[in-house]
C-alpha distance (Angstrom), angle and dihedral (degrees) to the residues before:
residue distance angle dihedral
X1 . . .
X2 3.95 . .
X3 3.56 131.6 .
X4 3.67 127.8 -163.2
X5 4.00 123.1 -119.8
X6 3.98 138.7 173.2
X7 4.05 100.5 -105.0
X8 3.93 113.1 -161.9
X9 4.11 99.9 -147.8
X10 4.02 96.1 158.1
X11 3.74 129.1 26.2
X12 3.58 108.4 -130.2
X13 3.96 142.3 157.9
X14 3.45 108.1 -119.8
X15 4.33 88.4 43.5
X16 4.21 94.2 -108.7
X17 3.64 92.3 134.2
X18 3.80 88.4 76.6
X19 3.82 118.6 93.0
X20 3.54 131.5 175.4
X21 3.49 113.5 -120.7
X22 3.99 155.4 170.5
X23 3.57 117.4 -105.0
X24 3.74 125.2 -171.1
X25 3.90 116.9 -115.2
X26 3.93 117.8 -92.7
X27 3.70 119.8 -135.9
X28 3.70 115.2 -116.0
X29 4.09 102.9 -120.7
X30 3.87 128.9 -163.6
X31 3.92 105.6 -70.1
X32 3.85 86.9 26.0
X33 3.82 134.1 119.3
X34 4.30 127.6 -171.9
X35 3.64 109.0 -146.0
X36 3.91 111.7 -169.1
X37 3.94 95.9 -142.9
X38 3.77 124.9 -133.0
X39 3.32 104.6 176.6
X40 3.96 149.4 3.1
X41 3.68 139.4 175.8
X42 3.18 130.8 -132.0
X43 4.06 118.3 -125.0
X44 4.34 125.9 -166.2
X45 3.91 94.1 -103.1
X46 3.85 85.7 54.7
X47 4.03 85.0 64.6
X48 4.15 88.3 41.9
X49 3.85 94.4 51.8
X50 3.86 98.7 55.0
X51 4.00 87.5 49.3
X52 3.97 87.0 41.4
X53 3.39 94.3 -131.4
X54 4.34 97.2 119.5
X55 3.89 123.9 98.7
X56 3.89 92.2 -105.0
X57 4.08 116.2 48.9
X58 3.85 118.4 -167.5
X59 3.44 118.0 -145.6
X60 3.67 114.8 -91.3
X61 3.23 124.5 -80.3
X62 4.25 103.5 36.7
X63 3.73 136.3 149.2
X64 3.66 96.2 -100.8
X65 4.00 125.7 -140.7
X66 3.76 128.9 78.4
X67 3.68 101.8 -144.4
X68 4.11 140.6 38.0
X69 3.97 142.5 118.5
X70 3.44 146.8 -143.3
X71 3.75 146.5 143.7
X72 4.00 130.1 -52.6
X73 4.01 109.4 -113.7
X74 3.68 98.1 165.8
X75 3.46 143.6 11.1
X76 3.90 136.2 -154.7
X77 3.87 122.3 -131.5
X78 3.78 118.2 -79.9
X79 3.54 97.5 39.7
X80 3.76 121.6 127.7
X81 3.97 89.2 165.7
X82 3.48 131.5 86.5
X83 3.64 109.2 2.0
X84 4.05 121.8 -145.2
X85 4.11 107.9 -75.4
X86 4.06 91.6 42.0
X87 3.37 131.0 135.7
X88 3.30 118.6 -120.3
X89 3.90 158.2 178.6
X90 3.32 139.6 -153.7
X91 3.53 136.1 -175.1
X92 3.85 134.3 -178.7
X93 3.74 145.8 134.2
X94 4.65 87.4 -86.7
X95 3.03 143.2 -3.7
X96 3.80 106.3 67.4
X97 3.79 101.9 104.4
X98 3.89 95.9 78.8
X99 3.90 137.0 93.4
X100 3.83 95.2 -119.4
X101 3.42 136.4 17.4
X102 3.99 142.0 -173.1
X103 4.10 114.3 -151.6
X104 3.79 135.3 161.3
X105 3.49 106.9 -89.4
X106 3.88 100.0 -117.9
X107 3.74 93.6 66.4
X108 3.95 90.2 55.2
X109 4.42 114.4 91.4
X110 3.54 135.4 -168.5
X111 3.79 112.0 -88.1
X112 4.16 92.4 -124.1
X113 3.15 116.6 -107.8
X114 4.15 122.7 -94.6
X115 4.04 81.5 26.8
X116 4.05 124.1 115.9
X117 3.35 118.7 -146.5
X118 3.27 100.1 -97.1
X119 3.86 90.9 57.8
X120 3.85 90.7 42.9
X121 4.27 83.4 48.0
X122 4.11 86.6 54.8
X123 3.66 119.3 30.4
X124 4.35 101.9 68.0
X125 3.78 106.6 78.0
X126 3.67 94.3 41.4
X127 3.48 95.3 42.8
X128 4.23 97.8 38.5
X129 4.28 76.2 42.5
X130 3.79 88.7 52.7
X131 3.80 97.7 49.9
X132 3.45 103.5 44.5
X133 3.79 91.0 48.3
X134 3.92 101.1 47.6
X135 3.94 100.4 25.4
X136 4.18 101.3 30.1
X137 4.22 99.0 30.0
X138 3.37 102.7 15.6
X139 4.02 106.3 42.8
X140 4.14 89.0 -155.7
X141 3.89 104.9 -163.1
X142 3.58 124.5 -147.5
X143 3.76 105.4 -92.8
X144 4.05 98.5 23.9
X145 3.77 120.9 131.3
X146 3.83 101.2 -112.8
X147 4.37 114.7 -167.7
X148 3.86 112.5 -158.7
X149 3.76 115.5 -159.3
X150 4.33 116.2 -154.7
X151 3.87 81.4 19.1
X152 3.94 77.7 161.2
X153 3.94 96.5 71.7
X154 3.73 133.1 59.0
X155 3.51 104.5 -84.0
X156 3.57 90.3 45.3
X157 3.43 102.3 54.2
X158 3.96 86.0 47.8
X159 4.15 90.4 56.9
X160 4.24 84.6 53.7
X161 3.46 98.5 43.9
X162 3.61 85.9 53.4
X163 3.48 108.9 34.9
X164 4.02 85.4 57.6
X165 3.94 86.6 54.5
X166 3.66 92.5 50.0
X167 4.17 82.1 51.0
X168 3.59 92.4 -111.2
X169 4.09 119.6 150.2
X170 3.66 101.2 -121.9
X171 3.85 125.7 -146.6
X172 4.03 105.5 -165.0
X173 3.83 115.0 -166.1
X174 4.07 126.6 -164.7
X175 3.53 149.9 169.8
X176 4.05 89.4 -105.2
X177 3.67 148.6 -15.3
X178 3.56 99.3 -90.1
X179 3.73 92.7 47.5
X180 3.75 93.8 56.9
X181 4.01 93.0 48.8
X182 3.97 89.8 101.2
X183 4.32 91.1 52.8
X184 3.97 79.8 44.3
X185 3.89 89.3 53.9
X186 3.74 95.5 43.8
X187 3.60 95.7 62.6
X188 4.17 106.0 -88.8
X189 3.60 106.4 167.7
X190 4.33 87.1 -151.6
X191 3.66 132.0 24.6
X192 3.94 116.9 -162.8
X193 3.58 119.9 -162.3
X194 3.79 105.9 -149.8
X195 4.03 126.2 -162.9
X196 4.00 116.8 -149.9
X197 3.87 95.9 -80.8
X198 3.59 98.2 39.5
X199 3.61 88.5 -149.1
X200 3.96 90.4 161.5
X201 3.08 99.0 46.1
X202 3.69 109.1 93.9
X203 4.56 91.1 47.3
X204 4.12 78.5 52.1
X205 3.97 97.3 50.7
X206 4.10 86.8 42.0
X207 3.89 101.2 43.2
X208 4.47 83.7 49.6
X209 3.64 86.1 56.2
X210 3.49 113.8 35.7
X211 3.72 89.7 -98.3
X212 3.48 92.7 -66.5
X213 3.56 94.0 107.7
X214 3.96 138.8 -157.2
X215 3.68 107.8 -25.7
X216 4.53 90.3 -164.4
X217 3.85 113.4 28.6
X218 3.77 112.8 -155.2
X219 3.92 107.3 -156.6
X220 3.87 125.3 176.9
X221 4.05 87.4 151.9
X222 2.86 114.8 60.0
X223 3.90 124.2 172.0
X224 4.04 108.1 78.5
X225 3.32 97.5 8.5
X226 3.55 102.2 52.5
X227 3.69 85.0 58.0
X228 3.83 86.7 49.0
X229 4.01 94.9 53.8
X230 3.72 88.7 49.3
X231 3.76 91.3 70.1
X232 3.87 94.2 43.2
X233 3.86 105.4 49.6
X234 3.38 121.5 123.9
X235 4.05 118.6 -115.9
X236 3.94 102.9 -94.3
X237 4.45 87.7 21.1
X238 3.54 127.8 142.5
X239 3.62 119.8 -135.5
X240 3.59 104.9 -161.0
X241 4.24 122.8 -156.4
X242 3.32 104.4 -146.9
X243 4.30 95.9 159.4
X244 3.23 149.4 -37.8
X245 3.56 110.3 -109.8
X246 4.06 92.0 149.1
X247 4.03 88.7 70.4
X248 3.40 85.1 -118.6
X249 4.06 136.2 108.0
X250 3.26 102.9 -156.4
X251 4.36 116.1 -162.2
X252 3.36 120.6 -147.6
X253 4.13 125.5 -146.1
X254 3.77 112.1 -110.1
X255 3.99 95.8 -141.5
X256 4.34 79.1 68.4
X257 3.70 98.4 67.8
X258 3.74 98.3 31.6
X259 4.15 86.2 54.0
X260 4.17 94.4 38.0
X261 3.86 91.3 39.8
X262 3.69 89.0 -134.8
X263 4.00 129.6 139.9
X264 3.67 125.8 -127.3
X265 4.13 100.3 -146.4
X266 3.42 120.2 -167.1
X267 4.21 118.8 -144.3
X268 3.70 126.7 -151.5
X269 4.35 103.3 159.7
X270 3.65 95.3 -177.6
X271 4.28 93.5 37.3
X272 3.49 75.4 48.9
X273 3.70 99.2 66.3
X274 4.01 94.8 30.8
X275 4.11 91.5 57.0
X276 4.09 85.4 46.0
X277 3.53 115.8 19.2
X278 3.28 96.1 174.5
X279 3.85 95.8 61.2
X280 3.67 84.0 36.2
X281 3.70 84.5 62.0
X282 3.78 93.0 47.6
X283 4.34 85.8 47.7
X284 3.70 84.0 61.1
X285 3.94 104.9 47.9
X286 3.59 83.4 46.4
X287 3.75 106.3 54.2
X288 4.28 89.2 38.4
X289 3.83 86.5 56.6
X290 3.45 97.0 52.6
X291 3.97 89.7 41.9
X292 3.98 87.8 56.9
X293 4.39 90.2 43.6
X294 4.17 79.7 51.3
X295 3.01 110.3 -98.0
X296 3.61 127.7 131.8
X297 3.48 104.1 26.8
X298 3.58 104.5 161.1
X299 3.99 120.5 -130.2
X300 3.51 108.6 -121.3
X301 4.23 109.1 -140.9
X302 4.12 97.7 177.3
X303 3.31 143.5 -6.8
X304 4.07 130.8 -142.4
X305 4.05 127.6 -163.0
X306 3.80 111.0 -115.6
X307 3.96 86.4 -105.6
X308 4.04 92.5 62.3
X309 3.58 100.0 53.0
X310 4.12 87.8 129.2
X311 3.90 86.2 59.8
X312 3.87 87.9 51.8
X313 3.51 84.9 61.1
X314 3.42 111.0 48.1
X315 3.81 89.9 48.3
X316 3.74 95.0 53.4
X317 4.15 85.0 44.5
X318 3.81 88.7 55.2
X319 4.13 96.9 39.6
X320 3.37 97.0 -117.6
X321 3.89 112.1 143.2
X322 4.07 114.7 43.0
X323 3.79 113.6 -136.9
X324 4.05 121.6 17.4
X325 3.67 128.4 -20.7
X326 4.17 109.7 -145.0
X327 3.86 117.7 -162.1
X328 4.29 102.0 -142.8
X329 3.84 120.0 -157.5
């Protein structure tokens, strides 16, 4: 029997190289488990892959989307975990965006429990993201001043919600007020509204802490407001790159560190777990933990039927929804 899934066969800028279309079904091998999918989420590399402008490139043409989950119809010989009528989630550079899929069982994890699908489809790469960026790279201590750039999209939210579990004081920065109403809700002790430039936001950072400022940097952005965090880092901070979301790279002088005594840490979560697999392992068991104590439950801002996928895309290209967009079949 067929399923339908989104195929990237071009890379383009405005995302017309995907098509929805038939695939033939897979047989479930030894090792092997068929998951029909309910739901998936869509994450900012997804957008970068299709134009091929993201550190890893598929080969053309793939079953976009990195994240999803559903329930366990089948299951291939040799598997003692999950058993058919599981829920489950998957994550992975492709293949997400698709009605069915067939994947070694390993890769497959619990959906955690009190989570729908659609939250078990959207909370791992922000979350896995979050923790290898503030516990792994970052070291956040109990009782630092953490500043979280985009803190109005998914993997935002996820560095706030943990940064306050970790005890951290947590600076959230947006686009607007209404966008930064979730990182409000989850407990951010500041919210900073920031206009392209962010020319105030360094005096901002430094008058909420004393003028010490941020002692971790959380930066998904990049562009203006990397240059921004540069000047508000506390002496011994880490300014993490997380992305680029701004378009941006932005470069930053070498005198600056050397003089501020701060680090400029580089963050790769999946990388991460491929270079060390057995910390990678340890990210994992970590983050699903804390997903089944609570935490990390991703705020949903908008949901697309499986058919408008495209839509999904422009709207997460033109930041229109704050918090995680989830594709529902």
């Amino acid at each position: 029997m067929n399923h339908r899934a989104w195929i990237c066969n071009e890379l383009c800028d405005d995302f017309s190289g995907l098509r929805l279309e038939q695939r033939p079904r897979l047989p479930c091998a030894a090792g092997e488990v068929r998951v029909r999918v309910h739901a998936a989420a869509l994450n900012f590399p997804d957008l970068l892959m299709t134009q091929g402008k993201y550190q890893h490139r598929p080969p053309l043409p793939f079953v976009a989307g990195m994240e999803c989950a559903g329930e366990v119809v089948e299951v291939g010989d040799d598997v003692s975990w999950p058993a058919v009528g599981d829920a489950v989630c998957f994550g992975a550079h492709a293949g997400a965006f698709t009605e069915e899929l067939v994947a070694p069982a390993p890769v497959l994890r619990p959906v955690p429990k009190g989570f729908t699908m659609a939250e078990g489809a959207a909370y791992g790469v922000a979350a896995l993201t979050a923790w290898v960026a503030l516990v792994r790279r970052g070291a956040l201590q109990r009782g630092e001043t953490l500043l979280v750039h985009g803190a109005s999209g998914g993997t935002g939210l996820a560095a706030v919600q943990l940064g306050l579990h970790l005890g951290a004081t947590v600076i959230a920065t947006g686009s607007s007020t209404q966008k930064l109403a979730a990182a409000r809700e989850l407990g951010a002790q500041h919210v900073l509204v920031v206009q392209p430039g962010a020319g105030e936001l360094s005096d901002a950072v430094k008058s909420l802490t004393g003028g010490r400022g941020a002692d971790v940097v959380f930066d998904p952005v990049g562009g203006d407001l990397f240059d921004a965090s540069v000047h508000c880092t506390a002496w011994g901070g880490r300014l993490l790159v997380v992305g680029f979301a701004n378009g941006r790279i932005a470069s930053v002088p070498s005198n600056l560190p050397l003089i501020k005594g701060f680090s400029v840490v580089g963050v790769r979560a999946g990388e991460y777990g491929r270079r060390d697999p057995a910390r990678g392992a340890e990210n994992r068991q970590a983050v699903e933990a804390l997903a089944a104590q609570g935490l990390f439950r991703p705020h949903i801002g908008a949901r697309f039927a499986f058919e408008r996928l495209p839509e999904a895309y422009r709207a997460m290209a033109e930041r229109r929804v704050a918090g995680k967009i989830v594709i529902e079949m």
